[in-house]
C-alpha positions as CSV (number, residue, x, y, z in Angstrom):
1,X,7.7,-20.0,39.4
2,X,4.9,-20.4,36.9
3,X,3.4,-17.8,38.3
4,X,6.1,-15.5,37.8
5,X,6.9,-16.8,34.2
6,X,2.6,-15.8,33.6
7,X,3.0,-12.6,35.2
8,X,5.7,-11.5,32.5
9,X,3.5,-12.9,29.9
10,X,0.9,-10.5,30.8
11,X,3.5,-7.7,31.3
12,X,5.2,-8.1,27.7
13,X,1.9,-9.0,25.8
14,X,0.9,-5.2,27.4
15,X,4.3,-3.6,26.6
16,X,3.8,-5.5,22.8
17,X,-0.1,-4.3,22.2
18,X,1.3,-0.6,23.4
19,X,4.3,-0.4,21.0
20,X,1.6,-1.4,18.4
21,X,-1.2,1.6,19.1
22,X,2.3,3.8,18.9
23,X,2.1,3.1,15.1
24,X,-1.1,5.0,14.7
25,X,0.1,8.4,16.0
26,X,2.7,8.3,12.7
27,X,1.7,10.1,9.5
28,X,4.0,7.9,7.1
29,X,4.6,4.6,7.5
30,X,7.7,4.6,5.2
31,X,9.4,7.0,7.4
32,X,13.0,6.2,9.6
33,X,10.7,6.3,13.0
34,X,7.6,4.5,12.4
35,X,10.0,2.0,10.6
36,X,12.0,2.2,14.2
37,X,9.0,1.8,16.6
38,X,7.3,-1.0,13.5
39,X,10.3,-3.2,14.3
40,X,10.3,-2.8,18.1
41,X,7.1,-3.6,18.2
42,X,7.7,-7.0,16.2
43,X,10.4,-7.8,18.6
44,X,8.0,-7.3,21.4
45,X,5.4,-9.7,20.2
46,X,8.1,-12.1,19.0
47,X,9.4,-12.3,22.9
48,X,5.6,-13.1,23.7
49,X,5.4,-15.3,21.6
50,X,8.8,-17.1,23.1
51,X,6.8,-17.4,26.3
52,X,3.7,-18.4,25.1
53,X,5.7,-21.5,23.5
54,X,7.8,-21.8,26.7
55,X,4.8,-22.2,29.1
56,X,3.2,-25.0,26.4
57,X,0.3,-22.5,26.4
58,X,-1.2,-24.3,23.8
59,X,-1.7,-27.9,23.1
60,X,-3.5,-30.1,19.8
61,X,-4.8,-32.1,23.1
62,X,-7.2,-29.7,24.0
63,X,-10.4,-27.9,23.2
64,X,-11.4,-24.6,23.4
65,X,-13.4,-25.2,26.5
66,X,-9.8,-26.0,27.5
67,X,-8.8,-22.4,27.4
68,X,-9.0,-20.1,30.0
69,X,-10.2,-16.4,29.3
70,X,-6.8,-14.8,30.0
71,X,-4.9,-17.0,28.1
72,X,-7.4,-16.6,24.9
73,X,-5.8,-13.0,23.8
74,X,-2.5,-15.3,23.4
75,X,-4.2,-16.6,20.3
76,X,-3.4,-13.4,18.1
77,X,-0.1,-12.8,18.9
78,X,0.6,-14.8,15.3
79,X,-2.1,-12.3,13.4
80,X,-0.4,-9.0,14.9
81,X,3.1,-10.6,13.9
82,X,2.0,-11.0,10.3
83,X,0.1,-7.8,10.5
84,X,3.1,-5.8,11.6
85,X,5.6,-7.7,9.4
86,X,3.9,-7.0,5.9
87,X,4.3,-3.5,7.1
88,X,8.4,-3.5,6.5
89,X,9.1,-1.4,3.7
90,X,13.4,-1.7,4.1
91,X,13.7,-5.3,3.1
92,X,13.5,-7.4,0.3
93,X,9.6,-7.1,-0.6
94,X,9.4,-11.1,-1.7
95,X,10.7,-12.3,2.0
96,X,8.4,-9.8,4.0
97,X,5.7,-11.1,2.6
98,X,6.6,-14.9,2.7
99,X,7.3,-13.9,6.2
100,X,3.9,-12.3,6.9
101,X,2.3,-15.6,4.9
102,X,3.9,-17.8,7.0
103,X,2.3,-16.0,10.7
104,X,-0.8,-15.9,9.2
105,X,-0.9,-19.4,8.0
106,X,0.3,-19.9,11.8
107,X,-1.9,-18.3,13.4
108,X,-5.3,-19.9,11.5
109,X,-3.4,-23.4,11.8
110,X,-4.1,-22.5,16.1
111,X,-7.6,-21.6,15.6
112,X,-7.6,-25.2,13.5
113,X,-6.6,-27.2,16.2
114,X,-9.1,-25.5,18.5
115,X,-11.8,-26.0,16.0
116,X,-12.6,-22.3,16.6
117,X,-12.9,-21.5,12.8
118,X,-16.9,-21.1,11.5
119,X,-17.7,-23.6,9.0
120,X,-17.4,-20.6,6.6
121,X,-13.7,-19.6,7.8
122,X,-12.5,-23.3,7.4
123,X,-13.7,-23.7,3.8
124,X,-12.0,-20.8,2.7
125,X,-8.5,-22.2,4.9
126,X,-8.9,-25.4,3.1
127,X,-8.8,-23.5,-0.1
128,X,-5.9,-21.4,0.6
129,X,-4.1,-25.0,1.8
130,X,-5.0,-26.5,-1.6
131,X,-3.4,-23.0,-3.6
132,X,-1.8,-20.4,-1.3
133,X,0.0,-18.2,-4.5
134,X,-3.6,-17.7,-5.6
135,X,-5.8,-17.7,-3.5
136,X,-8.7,-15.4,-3.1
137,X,-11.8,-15.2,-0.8
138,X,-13.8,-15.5,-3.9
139,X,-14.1,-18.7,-5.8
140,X,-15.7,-17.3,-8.7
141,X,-14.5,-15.4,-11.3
142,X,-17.5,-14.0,-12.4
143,X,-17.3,-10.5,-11.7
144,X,-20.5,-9.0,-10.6
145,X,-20.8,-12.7,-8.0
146,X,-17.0,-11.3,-6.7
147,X,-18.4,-7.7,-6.0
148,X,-21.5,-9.4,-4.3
149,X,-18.9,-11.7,-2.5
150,X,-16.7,-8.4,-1.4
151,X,-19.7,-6.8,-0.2
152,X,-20.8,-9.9,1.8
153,X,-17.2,-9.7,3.5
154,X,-17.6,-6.4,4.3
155,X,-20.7,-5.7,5.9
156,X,-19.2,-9.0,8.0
157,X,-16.1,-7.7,8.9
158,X,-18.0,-4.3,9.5
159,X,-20.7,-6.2,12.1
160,X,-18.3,-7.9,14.1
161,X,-16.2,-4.5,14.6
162,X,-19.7,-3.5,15.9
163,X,-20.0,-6.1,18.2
164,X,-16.6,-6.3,19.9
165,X,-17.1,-2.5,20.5
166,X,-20.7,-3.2,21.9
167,X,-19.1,-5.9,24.3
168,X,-15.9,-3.9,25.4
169,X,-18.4,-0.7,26.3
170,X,-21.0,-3.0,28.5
171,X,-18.7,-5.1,30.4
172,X,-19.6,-4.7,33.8
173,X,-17.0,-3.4,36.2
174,X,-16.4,-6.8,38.0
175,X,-15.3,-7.9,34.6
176,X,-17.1,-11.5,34.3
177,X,-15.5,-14.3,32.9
178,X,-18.2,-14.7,30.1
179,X,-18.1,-11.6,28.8
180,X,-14.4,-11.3,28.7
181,X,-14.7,-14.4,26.6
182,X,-17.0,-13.5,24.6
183,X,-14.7,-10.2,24.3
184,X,-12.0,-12.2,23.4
185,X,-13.5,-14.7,20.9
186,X,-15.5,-11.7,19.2
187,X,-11.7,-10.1,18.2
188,X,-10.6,-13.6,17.5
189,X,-13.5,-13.7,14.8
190,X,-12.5,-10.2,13.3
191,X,-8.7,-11.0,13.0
192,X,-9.6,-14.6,11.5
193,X,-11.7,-12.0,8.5
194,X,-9.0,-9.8,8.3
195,X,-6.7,-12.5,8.3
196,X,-8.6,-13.7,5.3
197,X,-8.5,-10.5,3.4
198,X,-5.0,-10.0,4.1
199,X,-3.8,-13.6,2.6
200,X,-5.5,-12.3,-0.5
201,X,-3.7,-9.1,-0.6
202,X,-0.6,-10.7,-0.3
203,X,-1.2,-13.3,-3.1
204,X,-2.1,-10.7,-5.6
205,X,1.1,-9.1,-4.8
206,X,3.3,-11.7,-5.0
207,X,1.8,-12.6,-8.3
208,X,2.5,-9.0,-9.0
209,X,6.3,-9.3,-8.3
210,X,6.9,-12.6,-10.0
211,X,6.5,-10.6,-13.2
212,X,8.8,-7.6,-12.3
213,X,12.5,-8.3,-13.6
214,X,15.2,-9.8,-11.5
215,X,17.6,-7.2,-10.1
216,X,21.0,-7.2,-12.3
217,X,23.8,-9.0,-11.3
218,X,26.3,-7.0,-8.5
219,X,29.1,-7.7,-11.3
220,X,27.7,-6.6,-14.4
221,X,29.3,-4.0,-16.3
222,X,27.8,-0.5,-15.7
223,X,25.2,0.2,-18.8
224,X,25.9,3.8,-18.1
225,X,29.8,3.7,-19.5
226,X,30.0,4.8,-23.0
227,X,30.6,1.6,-24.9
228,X,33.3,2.9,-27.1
229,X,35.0,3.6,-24.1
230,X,34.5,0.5,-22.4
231,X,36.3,-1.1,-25.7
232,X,39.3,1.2,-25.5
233,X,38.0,3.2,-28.4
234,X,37.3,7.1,-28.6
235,X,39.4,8.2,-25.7
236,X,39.5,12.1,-27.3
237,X,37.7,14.9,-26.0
238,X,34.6,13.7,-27.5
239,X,31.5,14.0,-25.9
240,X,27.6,13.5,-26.4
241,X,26.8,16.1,-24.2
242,X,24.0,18.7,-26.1
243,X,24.7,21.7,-23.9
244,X,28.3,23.4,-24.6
245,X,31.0,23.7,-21.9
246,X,30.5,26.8,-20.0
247,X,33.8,28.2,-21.0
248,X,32.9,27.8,-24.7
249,X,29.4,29.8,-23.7
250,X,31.9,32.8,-22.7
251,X,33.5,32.7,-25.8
252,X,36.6,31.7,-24.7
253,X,36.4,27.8,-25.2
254,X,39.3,27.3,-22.8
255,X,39.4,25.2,-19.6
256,X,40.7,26.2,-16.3
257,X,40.0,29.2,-13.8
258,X,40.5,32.9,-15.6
259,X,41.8,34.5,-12.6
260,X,44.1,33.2,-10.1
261,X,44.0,34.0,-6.7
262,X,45.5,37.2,-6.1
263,X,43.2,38.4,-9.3
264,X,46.3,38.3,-12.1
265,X,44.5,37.1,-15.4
266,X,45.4,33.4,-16.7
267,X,43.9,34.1,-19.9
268,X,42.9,36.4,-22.1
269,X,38.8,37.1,-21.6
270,X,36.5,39.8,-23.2
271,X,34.2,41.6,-21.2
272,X,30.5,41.4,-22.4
273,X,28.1,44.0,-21.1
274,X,25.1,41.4,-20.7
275,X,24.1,41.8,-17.5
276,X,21.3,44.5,-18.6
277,X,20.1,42.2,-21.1
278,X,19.9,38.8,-18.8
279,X,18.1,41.3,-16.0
280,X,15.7,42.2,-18.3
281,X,14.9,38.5,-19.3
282,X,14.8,37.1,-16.5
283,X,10.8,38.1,-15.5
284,X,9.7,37.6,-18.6
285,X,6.8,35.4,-20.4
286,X,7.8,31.9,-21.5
287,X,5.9,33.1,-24.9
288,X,6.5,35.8,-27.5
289,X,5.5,39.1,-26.8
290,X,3.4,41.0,-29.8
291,X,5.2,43.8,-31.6
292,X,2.8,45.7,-33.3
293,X,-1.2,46.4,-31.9
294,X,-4.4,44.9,-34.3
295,X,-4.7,48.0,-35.9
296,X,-1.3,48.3,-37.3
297,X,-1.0,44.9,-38.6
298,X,-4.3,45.4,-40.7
299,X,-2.9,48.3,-41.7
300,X,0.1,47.1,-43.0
301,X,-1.8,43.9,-44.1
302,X,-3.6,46.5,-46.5
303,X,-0.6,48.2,-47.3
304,X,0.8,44.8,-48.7
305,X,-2.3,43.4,-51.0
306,X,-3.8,41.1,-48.2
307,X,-6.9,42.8,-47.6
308,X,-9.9,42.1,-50.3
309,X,-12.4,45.0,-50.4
310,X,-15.9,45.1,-51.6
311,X,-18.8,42.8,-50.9
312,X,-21.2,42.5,-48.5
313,X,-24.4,44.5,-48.7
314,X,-22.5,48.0,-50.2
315,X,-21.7,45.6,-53.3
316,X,-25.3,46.3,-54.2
317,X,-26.1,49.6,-53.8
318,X,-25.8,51.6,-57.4
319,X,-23.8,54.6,-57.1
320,X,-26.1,57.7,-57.4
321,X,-25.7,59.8,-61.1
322,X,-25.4,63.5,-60.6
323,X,-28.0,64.9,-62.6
324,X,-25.6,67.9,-63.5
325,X,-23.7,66.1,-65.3
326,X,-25.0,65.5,-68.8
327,X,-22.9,62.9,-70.6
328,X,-23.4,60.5,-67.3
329,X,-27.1,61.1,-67.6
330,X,-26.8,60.1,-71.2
331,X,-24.9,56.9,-71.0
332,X,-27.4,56.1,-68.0
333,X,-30.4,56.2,-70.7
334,X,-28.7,54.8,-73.9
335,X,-27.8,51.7,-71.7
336,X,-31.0,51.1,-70.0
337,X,-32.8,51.6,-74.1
338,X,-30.6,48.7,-74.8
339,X,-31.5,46.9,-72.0
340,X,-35.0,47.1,-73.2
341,X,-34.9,46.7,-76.7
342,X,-32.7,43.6,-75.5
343,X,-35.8,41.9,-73.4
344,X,-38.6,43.0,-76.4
345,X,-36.2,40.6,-78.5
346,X,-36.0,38.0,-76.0
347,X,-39.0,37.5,-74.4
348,X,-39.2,35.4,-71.0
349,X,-39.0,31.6,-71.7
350,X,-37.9,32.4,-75.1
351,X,-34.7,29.9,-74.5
352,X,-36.4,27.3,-72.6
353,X,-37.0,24.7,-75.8
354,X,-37.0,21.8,-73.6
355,X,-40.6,22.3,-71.6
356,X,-42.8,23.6,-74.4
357,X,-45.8,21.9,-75.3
């Protein structure tokens, strides 16, 4: 009969750890299937674990040396349960991740009581027994030893992912005993990590929620009702709408249907020959079109006053006299005699009393 009962073991543990790679074929993980599949999956490794406690599997009596290499893939059926559960997206966020906390927390308790944890692993479990709600991987808050700390983890968590896939690709065909164990307590040490990490995840978030807002009461009074009319006041046609009824936009302001069924008028309506205009604005630009080219608006700009002329370098080129013209030519030379006879009288530095010796 034990026997039997181990031979289903094995049978829903394979059934459980293929409902789980289904997972990875889905795109979203917040949509109706993988949400489906997520939960079957769950209730798979939940009726492995039912087994697993029914055959007294496990015992605090014994050591690892205890174990036998089958029954040492049993020890992370409570990792995949927390792994798959703080992947439920359709519950209340707070208990699916209590409920996640809790099979991790079970699951490193098991590798406790088979001293199976690194000196390294159990520090960092006593810590998250001392302060689970914040706990983190790094003691320190100093942030450039945390980023040193991260890294540290990673390249960890990165070489034992190397050497679970080195053992899995060299096992021998006869499948040995030792190196199915050492298969088997390689993914043990990479689940413990991520185990770690996750813990951490799921403290920060928690802390996260504890500072949204509670949900509202189911029996408050709904915010959206106008007040006034929730105090019996303002029960008119008033409204706080911006945009005007559409039978106020045709013009007639009335309410109701304008033609009845067999096409008899209700009301009297004015036909508005706007269809040519709404074509025509349908493609246009969001923004103003121009109405008049560059040309014509400095022309008209010139036309109004707004232009300035002169300046630049024409404003000093003299105008040539036409030497025809005999009264020009005179008041040419009387004003450049006067211009002379005006410097003989005022010699240069004449006016500068300030600098003379």
């Amino acid at each position: 009969m034990a026997e039997t009962t181990h031979s289903n073991l094995r049978t829903l543990f394979v059934s459980a750890k293929k409902d789980r790679g289904i997972l990875d074929s889905y795109l979203e993980s917040s949509s109706s299937g993988y949400q489906a599949r997520l939960k079957a999956a769950i209730a798979s490794y939940e009726e492995c674990q039912g087994a697993v406690d029914r055959l007294a599997l496990f015992s605090r009596n014994e050591s690892l040396d205890d174990l036998s290499s089958e029954n040492l893939r049993y020890l992370l059926i409570h990792f995949y349960l927390g792994e798959l559960i703080s992947k439920i997206n359709d519950l209340d966020r707070r208990e699916v991740l209590k409920h996640a906390q809790l099979k991790y927390q079970a699951y490193l308790d098991l590798l406790d009581s088979y001293d199976i944890l690194s000196p390294d692993d159990r520090k960092l479990h006593e810590r998250y027994l001392d302060n689970s709600d914040l706990f983190t991987t790094a003691s320190t808050s100093d942030p450039a030893t945390r980023r040193a700390a991260k890294i540290a983890r990673y390249r960890h968590e990165k070489e034992l992912k190397q050497k679970v896939e080195y053992l899995k690709a060299n096992q021998n065909v006869e499948y040995e005993e030792s190196t199915v164990r050492a298969i088997h307590l390689a993914q043990t040490s990479l689940c413990t990590h991520q185990t770690f990490a996750a813990l951490e995840a799921i403290a920060q978030e928690l802390q996260i929620l504890s500072l949204a807002p509670s949900h509202p009461p189911s029996h408050q009074t709904d915010r959206s009702e106008d007040d006034r009319v929730r105090r019996g006041g303002r029960r008119d046609n008033y409204s706080e709408r911006l945009d005007p009824p559409i039978t106020s936009l045709l013009g007639s302001g009335r309410a109701g249907p304008i033609l009845d069924k067999g096409g008899k008028p209700l009301q009297p309506f004015t036909l508005l020959n706007r269809r040519d205009q709404l074509q025509k604005g349908v493609f246009r630009p969001g923004h103003n079109l121009p109405t008049m080219t560059i040309d014509e608006y400095l022309e008209e700009e010139k036309r109004r006053g707004g232009i300035i002329e002169g300046g630049g370098e024409q404003s000093g080129r003299r105008p040539m006299v036409d030497e025809d013209d005999m009264n020009k030519a005179d008041e040419e030379t009387m004003k450049a005699r006067e211009w002379d006879e005006f410097k003989e009288s005022n010699p240069k530095g004449s006016g500068n009393t300030l600098n003379r010796g």
